[in-house]
VEXLO-389180 format. One record per residue: residue in one letter; chain; z, x, y of N, C-alpha, C, O in turn. Coordinates in nm, 2 decimals, always signed. Each point is the difference from the previous one (the first is absolute). Example, Ala and Ser with C-alpha at 12.3 -4.5 7.8 and 13.67 -1.06 7.14 Angstrom:
% residues 2
+-----+-------+--------+--------+--------+--------+--------+--------+--------+--------+--------+--------+--------+--------+
! res ! chain !     nw !     nu !     nv !    caw !    cau !    cav !     cw !     cu !     cv !     ow !     ou !     ov !
+-----+-------+--------+--------+--------+--------+--------+--------+--------+--------+--------+--------+--------+--------+
!   a !     A !  +0.78 !  +1.32 !  -0.57 !  +0.00 !  -0.09 !  +0.12 !  +0.00 !  +0.09 !  +0.12 !  +0.07 !  +0.10 !  +0.00 !
!   s !     A !  -0.14 !  -0.14 !  +0.11 !  +0.00 !  +0.09 !  +0.11 !  +0.08 !  -0.08 !  +0.11 !  +0.01 !  +0.05 !  +0.11 !
+-----+-------+--------+--------+--------+--------+--------+--------+--------+--------+--------+--------+--------+--------+
//
This chain:
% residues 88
+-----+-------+--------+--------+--------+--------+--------+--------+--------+--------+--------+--------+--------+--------+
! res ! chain !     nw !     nu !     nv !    caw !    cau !    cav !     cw !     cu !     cv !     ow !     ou !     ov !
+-----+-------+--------+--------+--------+--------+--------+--------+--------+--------+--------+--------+--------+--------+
!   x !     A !  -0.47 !  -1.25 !  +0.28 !  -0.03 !  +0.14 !  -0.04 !  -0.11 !  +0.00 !  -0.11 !  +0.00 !  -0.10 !  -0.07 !
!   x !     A !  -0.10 !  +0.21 !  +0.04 !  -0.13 !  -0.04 !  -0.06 !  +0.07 !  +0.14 !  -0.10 !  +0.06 !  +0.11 !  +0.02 !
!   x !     A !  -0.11 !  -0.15 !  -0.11 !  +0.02 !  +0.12 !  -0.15 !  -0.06 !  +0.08 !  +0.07 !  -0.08 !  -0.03 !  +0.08 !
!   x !     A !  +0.12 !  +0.17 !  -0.11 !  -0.02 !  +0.13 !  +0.00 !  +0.05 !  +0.06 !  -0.04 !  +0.08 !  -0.04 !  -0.08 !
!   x !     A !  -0.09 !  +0.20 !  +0.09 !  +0.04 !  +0.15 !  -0.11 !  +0.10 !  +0.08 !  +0.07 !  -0.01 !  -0.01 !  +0.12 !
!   x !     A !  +0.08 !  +0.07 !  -0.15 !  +0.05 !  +0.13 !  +0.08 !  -0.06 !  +0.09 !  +0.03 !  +0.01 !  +0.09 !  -0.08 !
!   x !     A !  -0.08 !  -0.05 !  +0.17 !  -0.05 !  +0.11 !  +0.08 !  +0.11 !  +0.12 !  -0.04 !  -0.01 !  +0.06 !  -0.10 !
!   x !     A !  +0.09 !  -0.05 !  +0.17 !  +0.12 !  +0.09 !  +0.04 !  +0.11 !  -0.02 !  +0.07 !  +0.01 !  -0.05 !  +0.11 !
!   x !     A !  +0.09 !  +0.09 !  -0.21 !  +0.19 !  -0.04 !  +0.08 !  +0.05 !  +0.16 !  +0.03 !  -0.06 !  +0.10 !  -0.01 !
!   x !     A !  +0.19 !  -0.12 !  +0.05 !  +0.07 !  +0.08 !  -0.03 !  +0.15 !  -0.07 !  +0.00 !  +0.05 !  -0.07 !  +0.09 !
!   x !     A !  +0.01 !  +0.10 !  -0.21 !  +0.16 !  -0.07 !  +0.01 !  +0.10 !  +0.12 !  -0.09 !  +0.06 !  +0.02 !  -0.11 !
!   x !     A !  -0.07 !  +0.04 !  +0.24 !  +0.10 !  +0.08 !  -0.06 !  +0.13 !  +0.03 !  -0.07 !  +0.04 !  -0.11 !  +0.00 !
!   x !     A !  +0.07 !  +0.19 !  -0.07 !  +0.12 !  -0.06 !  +0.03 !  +0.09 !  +0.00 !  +0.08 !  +0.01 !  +0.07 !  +0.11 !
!   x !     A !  +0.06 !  -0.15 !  -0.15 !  +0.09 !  -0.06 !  +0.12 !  +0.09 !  +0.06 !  +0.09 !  +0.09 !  -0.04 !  +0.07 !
!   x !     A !  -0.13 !  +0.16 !  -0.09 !  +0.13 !  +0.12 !  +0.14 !  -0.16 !  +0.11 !  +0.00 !  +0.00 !  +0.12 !  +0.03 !
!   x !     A !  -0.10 !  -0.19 !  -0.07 !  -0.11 !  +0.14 !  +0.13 !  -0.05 !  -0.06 !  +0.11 !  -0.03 !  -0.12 !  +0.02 !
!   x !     A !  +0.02 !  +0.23 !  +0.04 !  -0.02 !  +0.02 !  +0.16 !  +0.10 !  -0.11 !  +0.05 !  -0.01 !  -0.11 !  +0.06 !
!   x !     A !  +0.10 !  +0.17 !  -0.09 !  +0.18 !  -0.02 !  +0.10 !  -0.09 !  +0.03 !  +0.09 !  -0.07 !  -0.10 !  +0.03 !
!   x !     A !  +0.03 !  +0.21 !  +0.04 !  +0.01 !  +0.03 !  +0.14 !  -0.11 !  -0.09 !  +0.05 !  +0.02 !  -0.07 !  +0.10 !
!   x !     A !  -0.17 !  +0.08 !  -0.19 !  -0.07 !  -0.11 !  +0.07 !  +0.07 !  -0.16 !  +0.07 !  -0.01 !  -0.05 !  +0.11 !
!   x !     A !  +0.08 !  +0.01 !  -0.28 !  +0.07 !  -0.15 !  +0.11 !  +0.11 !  +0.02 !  +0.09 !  +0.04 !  -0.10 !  +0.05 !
!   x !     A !  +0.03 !  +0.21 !  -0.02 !  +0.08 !  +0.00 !  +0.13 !  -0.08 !  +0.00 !  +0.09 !  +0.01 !  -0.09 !  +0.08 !
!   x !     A !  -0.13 !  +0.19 !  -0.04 !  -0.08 !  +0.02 !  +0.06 !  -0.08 !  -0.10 !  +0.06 !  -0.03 !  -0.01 !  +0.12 !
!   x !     A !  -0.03 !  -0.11 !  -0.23 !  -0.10 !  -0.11 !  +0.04 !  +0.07 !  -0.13 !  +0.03 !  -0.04 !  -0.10 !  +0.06 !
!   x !     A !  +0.18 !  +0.14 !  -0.16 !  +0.06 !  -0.17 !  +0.03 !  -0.04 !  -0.06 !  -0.12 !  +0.08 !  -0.06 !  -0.07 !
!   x !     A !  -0.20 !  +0.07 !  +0.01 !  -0.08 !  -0.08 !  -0.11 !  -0.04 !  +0.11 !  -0.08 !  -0.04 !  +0.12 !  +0.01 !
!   x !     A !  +0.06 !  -0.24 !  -0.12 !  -0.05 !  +0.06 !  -0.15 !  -0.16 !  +0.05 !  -0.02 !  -0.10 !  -0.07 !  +0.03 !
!   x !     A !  +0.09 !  +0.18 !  -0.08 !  -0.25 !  -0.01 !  +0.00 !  +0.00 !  +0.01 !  -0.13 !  -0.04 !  +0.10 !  -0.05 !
!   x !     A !  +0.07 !  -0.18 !  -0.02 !  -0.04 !  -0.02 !  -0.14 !  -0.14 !  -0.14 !  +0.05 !  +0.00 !  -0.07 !  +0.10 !
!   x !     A !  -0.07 !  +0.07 !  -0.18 !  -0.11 !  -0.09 !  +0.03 !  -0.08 !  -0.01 !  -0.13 !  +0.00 !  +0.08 !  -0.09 !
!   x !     A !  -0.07 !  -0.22 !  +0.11 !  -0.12 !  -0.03 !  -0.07 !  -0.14 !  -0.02 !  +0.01 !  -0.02 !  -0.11 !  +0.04 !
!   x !     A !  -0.06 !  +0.15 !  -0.05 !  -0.17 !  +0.00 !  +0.04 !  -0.06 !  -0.09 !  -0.11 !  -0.03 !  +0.04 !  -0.11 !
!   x !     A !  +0.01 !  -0.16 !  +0.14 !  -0.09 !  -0.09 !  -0.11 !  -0.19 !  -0.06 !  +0.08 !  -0.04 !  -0.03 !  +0.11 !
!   x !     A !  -0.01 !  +0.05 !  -0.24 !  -0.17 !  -0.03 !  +0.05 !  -0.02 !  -0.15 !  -0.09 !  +0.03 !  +0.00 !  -0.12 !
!   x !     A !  -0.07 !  -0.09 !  +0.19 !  -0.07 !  -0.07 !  -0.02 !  -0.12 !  -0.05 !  -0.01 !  -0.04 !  -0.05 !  +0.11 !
!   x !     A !  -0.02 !  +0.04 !  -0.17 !  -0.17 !  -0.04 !  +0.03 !  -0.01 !  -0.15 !  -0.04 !  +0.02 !  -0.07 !  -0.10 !
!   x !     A !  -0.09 !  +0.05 !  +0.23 !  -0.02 !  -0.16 !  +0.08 !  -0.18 !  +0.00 !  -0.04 !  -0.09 !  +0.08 !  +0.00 !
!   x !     A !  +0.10 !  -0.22 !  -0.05 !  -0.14 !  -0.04 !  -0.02 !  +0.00 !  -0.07 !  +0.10 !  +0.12 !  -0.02 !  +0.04 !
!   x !     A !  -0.25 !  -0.06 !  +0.06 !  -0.06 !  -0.06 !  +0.04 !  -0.02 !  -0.13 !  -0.07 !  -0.04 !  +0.02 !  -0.12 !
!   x !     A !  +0.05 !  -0.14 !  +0.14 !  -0.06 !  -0.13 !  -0.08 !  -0.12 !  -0.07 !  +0.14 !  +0.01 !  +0.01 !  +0.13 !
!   x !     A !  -0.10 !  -0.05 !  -0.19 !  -0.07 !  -0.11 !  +0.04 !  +0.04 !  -0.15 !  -0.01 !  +0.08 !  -0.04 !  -0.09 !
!   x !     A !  -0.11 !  -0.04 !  +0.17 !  +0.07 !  -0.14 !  +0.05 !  -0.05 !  -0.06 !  -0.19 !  +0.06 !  -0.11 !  -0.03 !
!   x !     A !  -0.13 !  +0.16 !  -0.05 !  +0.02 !  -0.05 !  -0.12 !  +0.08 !  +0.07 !  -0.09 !  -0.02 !  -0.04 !  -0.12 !
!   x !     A !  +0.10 !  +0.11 !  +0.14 !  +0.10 !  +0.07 !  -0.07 !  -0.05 !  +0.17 !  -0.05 !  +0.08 !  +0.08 !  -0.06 !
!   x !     A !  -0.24 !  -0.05 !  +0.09 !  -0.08 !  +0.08 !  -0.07 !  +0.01 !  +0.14 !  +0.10 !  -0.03 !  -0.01 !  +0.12 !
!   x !     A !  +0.09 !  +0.16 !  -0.20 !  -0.01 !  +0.10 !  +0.06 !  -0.08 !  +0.01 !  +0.06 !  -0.12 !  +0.00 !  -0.05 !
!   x !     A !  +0.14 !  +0.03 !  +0.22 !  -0.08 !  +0.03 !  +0.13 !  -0.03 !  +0.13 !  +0.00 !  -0.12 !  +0.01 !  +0.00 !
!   x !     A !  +0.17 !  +0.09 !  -0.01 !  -0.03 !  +0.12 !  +0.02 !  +0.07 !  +0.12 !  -0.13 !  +0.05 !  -0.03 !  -0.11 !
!   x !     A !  -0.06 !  +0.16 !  +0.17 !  +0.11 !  +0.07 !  -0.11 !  +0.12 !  +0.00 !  +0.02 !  +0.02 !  -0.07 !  +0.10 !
!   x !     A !  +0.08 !  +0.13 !  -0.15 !  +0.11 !  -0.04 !  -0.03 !  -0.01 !  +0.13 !  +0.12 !  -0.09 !  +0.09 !  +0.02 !
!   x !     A !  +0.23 !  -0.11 !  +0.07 !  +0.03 !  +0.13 !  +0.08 !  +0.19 !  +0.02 !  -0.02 !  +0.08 !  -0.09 !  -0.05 !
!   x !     A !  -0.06 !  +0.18 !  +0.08 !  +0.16 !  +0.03 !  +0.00 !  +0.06 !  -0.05 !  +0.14 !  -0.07 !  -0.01 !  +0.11 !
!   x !     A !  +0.24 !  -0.01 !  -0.14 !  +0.06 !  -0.03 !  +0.10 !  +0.09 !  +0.07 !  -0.04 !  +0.03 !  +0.01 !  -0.12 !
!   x !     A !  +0.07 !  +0.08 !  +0.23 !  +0.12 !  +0.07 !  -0.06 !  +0.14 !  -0.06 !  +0.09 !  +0.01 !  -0.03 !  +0.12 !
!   x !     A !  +0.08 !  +0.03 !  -0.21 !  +0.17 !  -0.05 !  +0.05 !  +0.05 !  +0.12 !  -0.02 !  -0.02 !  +0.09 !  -0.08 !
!   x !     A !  +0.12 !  -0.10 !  +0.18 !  +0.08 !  +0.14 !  +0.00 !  +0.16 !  -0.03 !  +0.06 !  +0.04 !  -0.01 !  +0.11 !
!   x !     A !  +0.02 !  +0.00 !  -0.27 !  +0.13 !  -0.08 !  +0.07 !  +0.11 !  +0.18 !  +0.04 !  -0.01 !  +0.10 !  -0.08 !
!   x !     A !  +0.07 !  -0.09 !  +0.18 !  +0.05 !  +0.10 !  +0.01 !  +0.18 !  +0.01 !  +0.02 !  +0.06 !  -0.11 !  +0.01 !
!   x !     A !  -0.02 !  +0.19 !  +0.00 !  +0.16 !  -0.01 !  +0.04 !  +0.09 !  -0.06 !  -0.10 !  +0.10 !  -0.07 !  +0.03 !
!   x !     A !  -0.16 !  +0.11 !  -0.20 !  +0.08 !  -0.04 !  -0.08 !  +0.09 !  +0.06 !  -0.03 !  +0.00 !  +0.12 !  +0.00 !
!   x !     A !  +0.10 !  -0.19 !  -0.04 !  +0.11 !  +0.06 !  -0.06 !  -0.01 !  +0.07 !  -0.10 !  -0.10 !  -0.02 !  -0.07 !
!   x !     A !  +0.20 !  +0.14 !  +0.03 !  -0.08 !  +0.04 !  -0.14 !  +0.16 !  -0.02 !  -0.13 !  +0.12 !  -0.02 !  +0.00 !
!   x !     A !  -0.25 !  +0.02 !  -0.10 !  +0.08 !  -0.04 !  -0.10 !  +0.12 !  +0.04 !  -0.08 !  +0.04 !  +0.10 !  +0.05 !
!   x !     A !  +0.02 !  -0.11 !  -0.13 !  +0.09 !  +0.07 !  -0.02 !  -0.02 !  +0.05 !  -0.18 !  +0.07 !  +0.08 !  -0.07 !
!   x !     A !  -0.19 !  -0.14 !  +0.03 !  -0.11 !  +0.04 !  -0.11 !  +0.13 !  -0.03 !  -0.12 !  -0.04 !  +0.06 !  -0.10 !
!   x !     A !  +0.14 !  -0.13 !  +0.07 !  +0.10 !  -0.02 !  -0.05 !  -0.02 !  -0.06 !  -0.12 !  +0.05 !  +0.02 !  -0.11 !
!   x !     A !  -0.15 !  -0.14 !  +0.16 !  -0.04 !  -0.09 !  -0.14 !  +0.12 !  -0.11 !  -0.03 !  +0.02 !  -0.05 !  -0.11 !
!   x !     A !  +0.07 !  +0.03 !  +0.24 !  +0.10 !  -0.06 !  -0.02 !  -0.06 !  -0.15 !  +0.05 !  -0.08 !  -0.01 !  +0.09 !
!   x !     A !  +0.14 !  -0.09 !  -0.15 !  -0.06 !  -0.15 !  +0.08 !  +0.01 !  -0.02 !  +0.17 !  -0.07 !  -0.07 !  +0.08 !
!   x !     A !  +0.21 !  +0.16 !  -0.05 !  +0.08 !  +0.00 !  +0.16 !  -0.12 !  +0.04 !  +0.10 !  -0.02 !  -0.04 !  +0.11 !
!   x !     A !  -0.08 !  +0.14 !  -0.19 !  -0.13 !  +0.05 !  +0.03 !  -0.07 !  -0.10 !  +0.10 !  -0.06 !  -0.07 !  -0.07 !
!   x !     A !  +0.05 !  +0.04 !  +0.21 !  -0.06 !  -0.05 !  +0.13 !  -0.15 !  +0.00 !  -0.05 !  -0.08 !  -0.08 !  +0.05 !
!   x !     A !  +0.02 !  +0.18 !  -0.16 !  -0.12 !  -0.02 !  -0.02 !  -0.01 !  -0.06 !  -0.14 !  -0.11 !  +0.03 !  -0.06 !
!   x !     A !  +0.20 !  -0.11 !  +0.00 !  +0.01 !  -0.02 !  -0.12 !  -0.12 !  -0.08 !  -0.05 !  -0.09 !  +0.05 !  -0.07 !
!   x !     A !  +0.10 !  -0.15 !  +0.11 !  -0.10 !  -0.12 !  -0.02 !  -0.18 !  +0.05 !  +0.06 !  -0.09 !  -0.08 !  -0.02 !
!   x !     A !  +0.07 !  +0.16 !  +0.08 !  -0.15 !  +0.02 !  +0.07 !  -0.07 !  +0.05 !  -0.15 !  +0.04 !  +0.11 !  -0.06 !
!   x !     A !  -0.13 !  -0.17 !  +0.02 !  -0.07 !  +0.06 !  -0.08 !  -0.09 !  +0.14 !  +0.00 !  +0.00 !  +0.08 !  -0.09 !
!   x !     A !  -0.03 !  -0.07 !  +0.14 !  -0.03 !  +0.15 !  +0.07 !  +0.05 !  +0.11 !  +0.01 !  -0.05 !  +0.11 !  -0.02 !
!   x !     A !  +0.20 !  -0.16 !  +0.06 !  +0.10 !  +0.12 !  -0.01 !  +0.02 !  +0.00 !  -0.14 !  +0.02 !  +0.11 !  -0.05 !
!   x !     A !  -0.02 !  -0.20 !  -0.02 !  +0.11 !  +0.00 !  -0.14 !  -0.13 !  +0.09 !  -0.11 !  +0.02 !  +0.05 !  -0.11 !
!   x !     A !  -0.11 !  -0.05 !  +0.19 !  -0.11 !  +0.06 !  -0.08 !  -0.01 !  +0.18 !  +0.05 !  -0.03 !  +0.10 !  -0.06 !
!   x !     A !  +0.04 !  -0.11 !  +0.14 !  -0.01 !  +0.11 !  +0.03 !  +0.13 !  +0.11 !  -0.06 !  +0.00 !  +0.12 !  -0.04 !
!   x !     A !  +0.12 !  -0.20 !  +0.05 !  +0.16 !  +0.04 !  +0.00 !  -0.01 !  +0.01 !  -0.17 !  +0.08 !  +0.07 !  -0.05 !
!   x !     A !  -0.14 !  -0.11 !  -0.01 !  -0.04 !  +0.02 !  -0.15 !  -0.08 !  +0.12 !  -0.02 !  +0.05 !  +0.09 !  -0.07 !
!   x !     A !  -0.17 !  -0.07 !  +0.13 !  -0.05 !  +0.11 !  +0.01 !  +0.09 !  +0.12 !  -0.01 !  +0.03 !  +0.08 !  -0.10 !
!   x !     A !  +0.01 !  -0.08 !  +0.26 !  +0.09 !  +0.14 !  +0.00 !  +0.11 !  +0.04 !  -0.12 !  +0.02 !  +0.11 !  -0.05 !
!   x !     A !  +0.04 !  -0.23 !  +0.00 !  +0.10 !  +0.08 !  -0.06 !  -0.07 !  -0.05 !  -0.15 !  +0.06 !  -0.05 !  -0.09 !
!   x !     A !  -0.21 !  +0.08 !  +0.08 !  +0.03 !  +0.00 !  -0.18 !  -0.09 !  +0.17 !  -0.03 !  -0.01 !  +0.05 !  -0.11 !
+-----+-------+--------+--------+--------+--------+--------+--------+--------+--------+--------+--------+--------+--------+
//
């Protein structure tokens, strides 16, 4: 996986859209990350401009925003950053 940013999630809490997940089966909490890919030349030297690539992991679980260690997103850095955010 190549470093990139958060675009846009949604992780809601953990009892919204009941009716969506009886409805789909699956969770739509998701993540949108951009990365931008350089080009190298067979000498190691930037080929062109940098362009984006986007990952879009979807059908996450959502969290239970608890701040507890039991937390499934405990350890991702990303979440623990984010999960800081909201609650300060």
């Amino acid at each position: 996986m190549a470093p990139g940013v958060i675009v846009a999630a949604r992780l809601a809490p953990a009892d919204a859209d009941v009716e969506t997940l009886r409805f789909t089966g699956n969770h739509n909490g998701f993540v949108l990350l951009k990365h931008m890919i350089q080009e190298k030349d067979a000498q190691g030297r930037d080929k062109n401009a940098p362009f984006p690539i986007y990952s879009l992991y979807m059908h996450l679980a959502y969290p239970t925003w608890s701040g507890d260690r039991t937390e499934p997103y405990a350890d991702v850095p990303w979440f623990a950053a984010c999960s800081m955010r909201r609650t300060e």
